[in-house]
C-alpha atoms as a printed R data frame, in Angstrom:
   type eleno elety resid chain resno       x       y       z
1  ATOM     1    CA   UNK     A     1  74.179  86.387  84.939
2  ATOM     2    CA   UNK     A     2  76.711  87.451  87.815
3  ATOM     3    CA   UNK     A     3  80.117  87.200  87.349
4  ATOM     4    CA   UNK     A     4  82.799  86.232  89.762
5  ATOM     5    CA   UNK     A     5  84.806  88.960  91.160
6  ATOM     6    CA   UNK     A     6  87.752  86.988  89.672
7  ATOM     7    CA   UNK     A     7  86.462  87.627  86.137
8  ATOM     8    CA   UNK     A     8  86.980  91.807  87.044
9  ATOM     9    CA   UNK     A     9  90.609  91.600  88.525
10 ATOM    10    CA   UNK     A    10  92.365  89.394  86.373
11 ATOM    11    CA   UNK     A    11  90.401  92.088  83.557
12 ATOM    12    CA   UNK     A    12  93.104  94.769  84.536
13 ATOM    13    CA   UNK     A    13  90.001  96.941  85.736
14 ATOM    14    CA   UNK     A    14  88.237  96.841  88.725
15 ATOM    15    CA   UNK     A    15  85.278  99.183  89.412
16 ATOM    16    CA   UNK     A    16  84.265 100.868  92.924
17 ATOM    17    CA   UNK     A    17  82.042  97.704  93.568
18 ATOM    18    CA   UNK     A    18  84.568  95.413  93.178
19 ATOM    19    CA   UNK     A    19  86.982  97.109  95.226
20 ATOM    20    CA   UNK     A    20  84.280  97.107  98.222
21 ATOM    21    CA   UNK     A    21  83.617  93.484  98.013
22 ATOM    22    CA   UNK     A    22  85.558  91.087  99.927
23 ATOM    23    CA   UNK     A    23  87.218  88.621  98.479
24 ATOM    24    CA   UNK     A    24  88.163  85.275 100.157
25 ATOM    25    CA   UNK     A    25  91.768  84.160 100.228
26 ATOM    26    CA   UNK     A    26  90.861  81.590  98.309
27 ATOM    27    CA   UNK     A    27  89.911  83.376  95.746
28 ATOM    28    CA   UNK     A    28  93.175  85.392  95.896
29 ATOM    29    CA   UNK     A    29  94.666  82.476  95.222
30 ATOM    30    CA   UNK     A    30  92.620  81.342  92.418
31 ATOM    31    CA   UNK     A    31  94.162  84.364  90.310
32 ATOM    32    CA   UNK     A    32  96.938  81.949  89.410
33 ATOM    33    CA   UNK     A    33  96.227  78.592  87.367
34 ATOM    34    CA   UNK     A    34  97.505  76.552  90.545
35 ATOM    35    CA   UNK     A    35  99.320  76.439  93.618
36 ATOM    36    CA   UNK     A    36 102.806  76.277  91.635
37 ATOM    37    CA   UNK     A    37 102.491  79.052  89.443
38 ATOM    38    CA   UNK     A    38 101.883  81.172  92.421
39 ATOM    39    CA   UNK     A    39 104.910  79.810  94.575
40 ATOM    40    CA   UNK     A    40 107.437  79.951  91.576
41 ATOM    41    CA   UNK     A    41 106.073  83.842  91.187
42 ATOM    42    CA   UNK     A    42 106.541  84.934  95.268
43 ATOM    43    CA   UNK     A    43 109.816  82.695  96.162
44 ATOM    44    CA   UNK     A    44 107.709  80.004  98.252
45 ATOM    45    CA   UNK     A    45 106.888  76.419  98.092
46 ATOM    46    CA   UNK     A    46 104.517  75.203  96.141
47 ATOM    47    CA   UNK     A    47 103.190  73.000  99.148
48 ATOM    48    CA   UNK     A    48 103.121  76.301 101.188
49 ATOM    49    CA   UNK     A    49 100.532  77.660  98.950
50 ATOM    50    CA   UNK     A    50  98.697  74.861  99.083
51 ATOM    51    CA   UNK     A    51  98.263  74.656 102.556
52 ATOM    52    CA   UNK     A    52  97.640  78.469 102.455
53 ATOM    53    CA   UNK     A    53  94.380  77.531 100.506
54 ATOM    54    CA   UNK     A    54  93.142  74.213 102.511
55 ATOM    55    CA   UNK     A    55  93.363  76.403 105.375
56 ATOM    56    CA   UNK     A    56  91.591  79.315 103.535
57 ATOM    57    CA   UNK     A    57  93.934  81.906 104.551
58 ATOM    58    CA   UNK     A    58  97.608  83.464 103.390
59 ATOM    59    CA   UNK     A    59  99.462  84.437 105.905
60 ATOM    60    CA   UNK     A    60 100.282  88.447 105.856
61 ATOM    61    CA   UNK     A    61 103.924  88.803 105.711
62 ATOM    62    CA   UNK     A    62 103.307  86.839 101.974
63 ATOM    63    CA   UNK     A    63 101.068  89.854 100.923
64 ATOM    64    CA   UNK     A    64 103.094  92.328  99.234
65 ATOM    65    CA   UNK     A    65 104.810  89.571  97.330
66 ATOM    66    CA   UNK     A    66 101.408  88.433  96.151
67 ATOM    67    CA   UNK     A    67 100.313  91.524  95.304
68 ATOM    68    CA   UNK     A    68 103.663  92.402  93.115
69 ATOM    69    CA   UNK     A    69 103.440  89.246  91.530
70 ATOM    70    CA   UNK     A    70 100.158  89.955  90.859
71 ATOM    71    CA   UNK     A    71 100.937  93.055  89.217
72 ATOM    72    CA   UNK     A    72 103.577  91.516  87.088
73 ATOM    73    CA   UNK     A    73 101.209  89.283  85.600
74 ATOM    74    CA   UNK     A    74  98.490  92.589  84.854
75 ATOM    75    CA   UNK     A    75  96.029  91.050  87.914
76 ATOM    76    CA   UNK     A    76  94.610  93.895  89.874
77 ATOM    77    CA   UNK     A    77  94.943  93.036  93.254
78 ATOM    78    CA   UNK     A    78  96.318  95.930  96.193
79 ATOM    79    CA   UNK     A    79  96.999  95.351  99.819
80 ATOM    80    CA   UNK     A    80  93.939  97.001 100.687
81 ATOM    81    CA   UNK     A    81  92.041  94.119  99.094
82 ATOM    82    CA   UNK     A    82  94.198  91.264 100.710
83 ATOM    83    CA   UNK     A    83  93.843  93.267 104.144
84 ATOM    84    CA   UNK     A    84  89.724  93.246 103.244
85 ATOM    85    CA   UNK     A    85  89.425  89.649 102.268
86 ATOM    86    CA   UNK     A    86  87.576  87.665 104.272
87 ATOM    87    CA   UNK     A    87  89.695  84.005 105.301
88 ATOM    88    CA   UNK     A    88  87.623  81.311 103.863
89 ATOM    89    CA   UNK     A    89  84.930  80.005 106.252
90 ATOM    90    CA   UNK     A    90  84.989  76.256 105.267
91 ATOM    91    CA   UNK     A    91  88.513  76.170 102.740
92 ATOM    92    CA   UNK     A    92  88.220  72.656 102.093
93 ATOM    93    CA   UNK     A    93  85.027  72.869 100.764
94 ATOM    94    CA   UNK     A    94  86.070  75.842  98.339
């Protein structure tokens, strides 16, 4: 059984693997239950975020608010990972 890269960074510990792999944006996020959760946490709208994920991508002057909100909440995530992360290909479909 594989397990989702999400699995590993919302564990607090990420491995050498994991920090190779590219993540999608999407994925980034899905570290938050929803859209909301992640706009109350980095100052945004709620519909921003949402719009961030239909079009697969977050744009990069949100990242280092992401990335400290992510910390606050014990998710591993680092700019280096949101830099590596791959935009999704087809969003809606995600």
């Amino acid at each position: 059984m594989t397990r989702s890269p999400i699995i590993f960074l919302t564990s607090g510990t990420v491995s050498a693997n994991i920090r190779r792999m590219s993540l999608s944006h999407v994925a980034i996020i899905g570290l938050w239950d929803n859209a909301t959760q992640l706009a109350e946490d980095i100052g945004v709208k709620s519909s921003s975020v949402r719009k961030w994920r239909q079009r697969g991508k977050v744009p990069s002057e949100h990242w280092t608010a992401i990335v400290r909100a992510a910390q606050v909440k014990n998710k591993h995530l680092t700019i280096d990972m949101l830099a590596k992360s791959q935009p999704a290909r087809n969003a809606r479909a995600a």
